[in-house]
N, CA and C of each residue as an Amber inpcrd file, in Angstrom:
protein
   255
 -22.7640000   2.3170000 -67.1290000 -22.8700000   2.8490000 -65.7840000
 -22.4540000   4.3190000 -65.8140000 -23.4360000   5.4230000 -64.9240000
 -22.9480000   6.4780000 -65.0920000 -21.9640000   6.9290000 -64.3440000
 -21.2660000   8.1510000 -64.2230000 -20.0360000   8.3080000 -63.3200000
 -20.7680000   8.3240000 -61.8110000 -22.2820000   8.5860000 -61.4420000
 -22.7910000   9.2800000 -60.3230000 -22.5030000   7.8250000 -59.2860000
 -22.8140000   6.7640000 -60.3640000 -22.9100000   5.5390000 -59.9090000
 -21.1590000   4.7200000 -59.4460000 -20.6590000   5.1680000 -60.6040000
 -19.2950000   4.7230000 -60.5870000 -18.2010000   5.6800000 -59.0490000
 -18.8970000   6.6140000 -58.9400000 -18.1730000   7.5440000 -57.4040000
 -18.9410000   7.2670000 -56.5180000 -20.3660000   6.5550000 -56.4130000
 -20.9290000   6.1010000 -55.6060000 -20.7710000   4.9420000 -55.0750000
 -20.3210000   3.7370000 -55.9770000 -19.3510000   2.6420000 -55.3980000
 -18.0410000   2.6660000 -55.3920000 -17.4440000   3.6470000 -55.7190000
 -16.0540000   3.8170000 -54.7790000 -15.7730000   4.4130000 -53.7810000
 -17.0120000   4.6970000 -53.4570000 -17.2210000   5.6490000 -52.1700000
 -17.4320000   4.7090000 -51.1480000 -18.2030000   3.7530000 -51.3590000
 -18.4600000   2.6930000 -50.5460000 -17.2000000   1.6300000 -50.4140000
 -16.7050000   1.3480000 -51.2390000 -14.9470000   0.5300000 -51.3500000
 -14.6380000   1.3620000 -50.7090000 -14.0350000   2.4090000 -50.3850000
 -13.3630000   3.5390000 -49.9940000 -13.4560000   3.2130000 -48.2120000
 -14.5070000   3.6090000 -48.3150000 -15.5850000   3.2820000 -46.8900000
 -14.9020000   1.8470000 -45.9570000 -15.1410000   0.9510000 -46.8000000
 -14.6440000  -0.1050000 -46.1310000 -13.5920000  -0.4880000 -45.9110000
 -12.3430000   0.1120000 -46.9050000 -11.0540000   0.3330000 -46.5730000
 -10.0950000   0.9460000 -45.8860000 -10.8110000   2.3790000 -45.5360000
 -10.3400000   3.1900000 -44.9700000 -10.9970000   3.4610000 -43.8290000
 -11.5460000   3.1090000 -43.5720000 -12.2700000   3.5290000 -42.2590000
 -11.4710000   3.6780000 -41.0580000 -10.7950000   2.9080000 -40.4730000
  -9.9730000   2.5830000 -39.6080000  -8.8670000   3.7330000 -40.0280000
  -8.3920000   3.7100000 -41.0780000  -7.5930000   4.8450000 -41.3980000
  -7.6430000   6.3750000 -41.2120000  -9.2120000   6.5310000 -41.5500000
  -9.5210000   7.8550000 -41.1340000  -9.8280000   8.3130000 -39.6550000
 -10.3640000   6.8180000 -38.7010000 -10.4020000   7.3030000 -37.2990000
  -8.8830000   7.9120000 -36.9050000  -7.7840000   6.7670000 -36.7440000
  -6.5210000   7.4270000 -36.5360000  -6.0760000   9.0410000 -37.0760000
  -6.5390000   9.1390000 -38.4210000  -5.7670000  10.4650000 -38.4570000
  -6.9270000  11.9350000 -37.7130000  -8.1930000  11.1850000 -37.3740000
  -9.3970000  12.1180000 -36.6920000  -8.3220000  12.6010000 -35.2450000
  -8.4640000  11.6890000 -34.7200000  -7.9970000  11.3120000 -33.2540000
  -6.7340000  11.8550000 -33.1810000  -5.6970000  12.1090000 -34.3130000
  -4.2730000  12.6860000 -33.9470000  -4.6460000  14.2360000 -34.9190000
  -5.8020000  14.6430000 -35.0740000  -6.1860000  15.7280000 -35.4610000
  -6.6950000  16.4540000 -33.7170000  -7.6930000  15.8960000 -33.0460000
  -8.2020000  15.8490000 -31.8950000  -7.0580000  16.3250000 -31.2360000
  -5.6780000  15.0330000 -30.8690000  -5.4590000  15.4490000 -30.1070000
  -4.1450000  16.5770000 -30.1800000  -3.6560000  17.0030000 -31.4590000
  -2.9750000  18.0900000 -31.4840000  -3.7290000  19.0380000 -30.9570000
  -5.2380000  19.1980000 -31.4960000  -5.8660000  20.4930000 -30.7090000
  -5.2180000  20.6540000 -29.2590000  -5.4710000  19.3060000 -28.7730000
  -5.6780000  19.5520000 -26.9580000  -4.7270000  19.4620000 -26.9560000
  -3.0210000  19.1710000 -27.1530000  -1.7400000  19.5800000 -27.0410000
  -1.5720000  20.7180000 -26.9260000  -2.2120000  21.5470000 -27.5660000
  -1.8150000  22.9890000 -28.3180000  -2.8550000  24.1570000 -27.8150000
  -3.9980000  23.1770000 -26.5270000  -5.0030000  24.1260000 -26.1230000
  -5.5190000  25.0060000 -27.3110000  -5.9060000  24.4640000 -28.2470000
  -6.8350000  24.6410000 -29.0300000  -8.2990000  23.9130000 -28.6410000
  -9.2690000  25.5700000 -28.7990000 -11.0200000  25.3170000 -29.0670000
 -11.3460000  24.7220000 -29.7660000 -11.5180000  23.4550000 -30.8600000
 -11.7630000  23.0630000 -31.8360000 -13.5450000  22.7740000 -32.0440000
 -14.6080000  23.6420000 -32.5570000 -15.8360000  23.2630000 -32.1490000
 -16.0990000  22.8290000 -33.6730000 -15.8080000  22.5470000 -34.6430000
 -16.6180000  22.4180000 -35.6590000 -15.3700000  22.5240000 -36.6820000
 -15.5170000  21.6090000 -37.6580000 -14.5160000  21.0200000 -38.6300000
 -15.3090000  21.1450000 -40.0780000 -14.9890000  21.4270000 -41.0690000
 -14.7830000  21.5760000 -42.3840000 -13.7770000  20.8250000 -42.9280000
 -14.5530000  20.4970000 -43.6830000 -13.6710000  19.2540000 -44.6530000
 -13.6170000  19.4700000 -46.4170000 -13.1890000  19.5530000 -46.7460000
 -13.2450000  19.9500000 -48.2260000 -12.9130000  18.8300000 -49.3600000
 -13.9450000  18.7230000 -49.9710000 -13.7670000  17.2910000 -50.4640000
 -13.6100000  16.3460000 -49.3900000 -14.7410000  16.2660000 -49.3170000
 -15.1460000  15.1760000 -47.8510000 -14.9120000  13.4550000 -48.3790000
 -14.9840000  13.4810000 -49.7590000 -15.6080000  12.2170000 -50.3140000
 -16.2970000  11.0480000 -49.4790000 -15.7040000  10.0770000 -49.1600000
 -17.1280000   9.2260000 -48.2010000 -17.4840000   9.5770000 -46.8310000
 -17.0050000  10.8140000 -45.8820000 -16.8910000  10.9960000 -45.1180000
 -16.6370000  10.5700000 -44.0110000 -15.3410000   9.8420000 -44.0800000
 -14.9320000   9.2850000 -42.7380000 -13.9350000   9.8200000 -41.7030000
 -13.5200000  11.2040000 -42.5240000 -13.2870000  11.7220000 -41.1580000
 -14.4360000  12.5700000 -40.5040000 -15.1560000  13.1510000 -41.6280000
 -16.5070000  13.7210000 -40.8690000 -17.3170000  13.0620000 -39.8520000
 -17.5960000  11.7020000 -40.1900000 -18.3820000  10.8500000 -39.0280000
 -17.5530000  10.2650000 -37.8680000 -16.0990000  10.2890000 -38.3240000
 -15.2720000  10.2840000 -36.7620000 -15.3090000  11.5880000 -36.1190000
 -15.4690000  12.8560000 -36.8430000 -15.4590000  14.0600000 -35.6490000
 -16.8890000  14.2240000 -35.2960000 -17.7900000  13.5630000 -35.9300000
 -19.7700000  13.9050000 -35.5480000 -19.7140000  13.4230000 -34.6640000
 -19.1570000  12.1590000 -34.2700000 -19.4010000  11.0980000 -32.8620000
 -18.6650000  11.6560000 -31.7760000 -17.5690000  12.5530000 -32.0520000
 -17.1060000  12.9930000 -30.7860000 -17.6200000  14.1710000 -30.2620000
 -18.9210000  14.2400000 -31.2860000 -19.5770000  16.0390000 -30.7280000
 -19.2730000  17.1830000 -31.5930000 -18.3370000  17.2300000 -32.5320000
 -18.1280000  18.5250000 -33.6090000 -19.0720000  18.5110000 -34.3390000
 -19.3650000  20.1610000 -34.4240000 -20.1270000  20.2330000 -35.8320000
 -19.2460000  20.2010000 -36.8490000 -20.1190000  19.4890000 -37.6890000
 -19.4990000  19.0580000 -39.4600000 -20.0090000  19.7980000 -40.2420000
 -19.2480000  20.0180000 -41.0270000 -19.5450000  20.7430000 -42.9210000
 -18.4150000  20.1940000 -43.1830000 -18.8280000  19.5600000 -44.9560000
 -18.2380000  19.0020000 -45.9540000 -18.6340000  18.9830000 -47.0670000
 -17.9540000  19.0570000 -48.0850000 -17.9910000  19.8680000 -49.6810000
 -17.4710000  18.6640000 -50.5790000 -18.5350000  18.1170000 -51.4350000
 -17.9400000  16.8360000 -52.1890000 -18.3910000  17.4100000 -53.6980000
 -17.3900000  17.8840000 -54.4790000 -17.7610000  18.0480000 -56.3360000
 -18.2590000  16.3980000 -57.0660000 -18.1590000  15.2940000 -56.3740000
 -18.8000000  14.3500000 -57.0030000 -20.0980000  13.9370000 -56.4400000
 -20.7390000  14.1410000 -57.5100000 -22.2580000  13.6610000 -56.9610000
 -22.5210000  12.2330000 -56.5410000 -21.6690000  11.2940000 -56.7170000
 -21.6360000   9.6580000 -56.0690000 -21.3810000   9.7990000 -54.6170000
 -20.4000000  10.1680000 -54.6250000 -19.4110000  10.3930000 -53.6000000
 -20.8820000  11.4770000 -52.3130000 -20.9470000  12.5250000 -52.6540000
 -22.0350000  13.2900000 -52.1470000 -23.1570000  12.3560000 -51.8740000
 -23.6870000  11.6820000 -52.4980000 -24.8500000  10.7710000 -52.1400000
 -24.4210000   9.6620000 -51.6930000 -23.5890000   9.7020000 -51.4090000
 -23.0800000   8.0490000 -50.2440000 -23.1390000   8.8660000 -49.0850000
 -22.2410000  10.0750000 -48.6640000 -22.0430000  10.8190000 -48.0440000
 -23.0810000  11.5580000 -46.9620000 -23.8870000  11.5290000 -47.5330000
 -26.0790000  12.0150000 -47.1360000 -26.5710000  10.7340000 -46.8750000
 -26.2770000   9.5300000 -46.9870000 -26.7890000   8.2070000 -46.5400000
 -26.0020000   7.8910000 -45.4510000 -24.8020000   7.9760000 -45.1830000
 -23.9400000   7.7930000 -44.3160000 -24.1200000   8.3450000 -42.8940000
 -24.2760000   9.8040000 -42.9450000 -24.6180000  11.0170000 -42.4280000
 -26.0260000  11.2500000 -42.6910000 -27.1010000  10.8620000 -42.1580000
 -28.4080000  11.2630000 -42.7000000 -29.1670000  12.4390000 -42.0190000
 -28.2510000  12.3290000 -40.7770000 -29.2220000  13.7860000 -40.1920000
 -28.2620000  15.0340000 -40.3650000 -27.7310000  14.9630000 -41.3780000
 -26.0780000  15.4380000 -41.4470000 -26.9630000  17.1950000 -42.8220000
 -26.3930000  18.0020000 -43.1020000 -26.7360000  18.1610000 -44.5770000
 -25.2020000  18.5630000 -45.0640000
């Protein structure tokens, strides 16, 4: 198995484990903004890997950008997010 494959199903484990994990820390990202009267229009993520905080801030309306060095991880990431780039 190659590694593209091997970061591509831990991306998906990842996914199903954390999910719930990454809404909470979206949402106490969110709401420090609005504590702090912060504009927050658009989030960057660096090393996004399966993107679950990216698709918790897409659904609330932010624009997303995210940067994944593994190509598994990146192509779960573009399936996940498809109208996403």
């Amino acid at each position: 198995m190659d590694s593209n494959q091997v970061n591509y199903d831990f991306a998906k484990a990842w996914d199903l484990n954390q999910g719930d994990f990454a809404e909470g820390i979206a949402q106490n990202i969110i709401n420090f903004a609005s504590v702090n009267n912060r504009k927050i229009q658009s989030i960057y993520d660096v090393c996004c890997g399966a993107s679950n905080l990216l698709s918790v801030f897409d659904k609330c309306g932010f624009k997303c950008y995210g940067t994944e060095t593994r190509q598994g991880m990146y192509e779960y990431s573009k399936e996940k997010l498809p109208n996403k780039q």
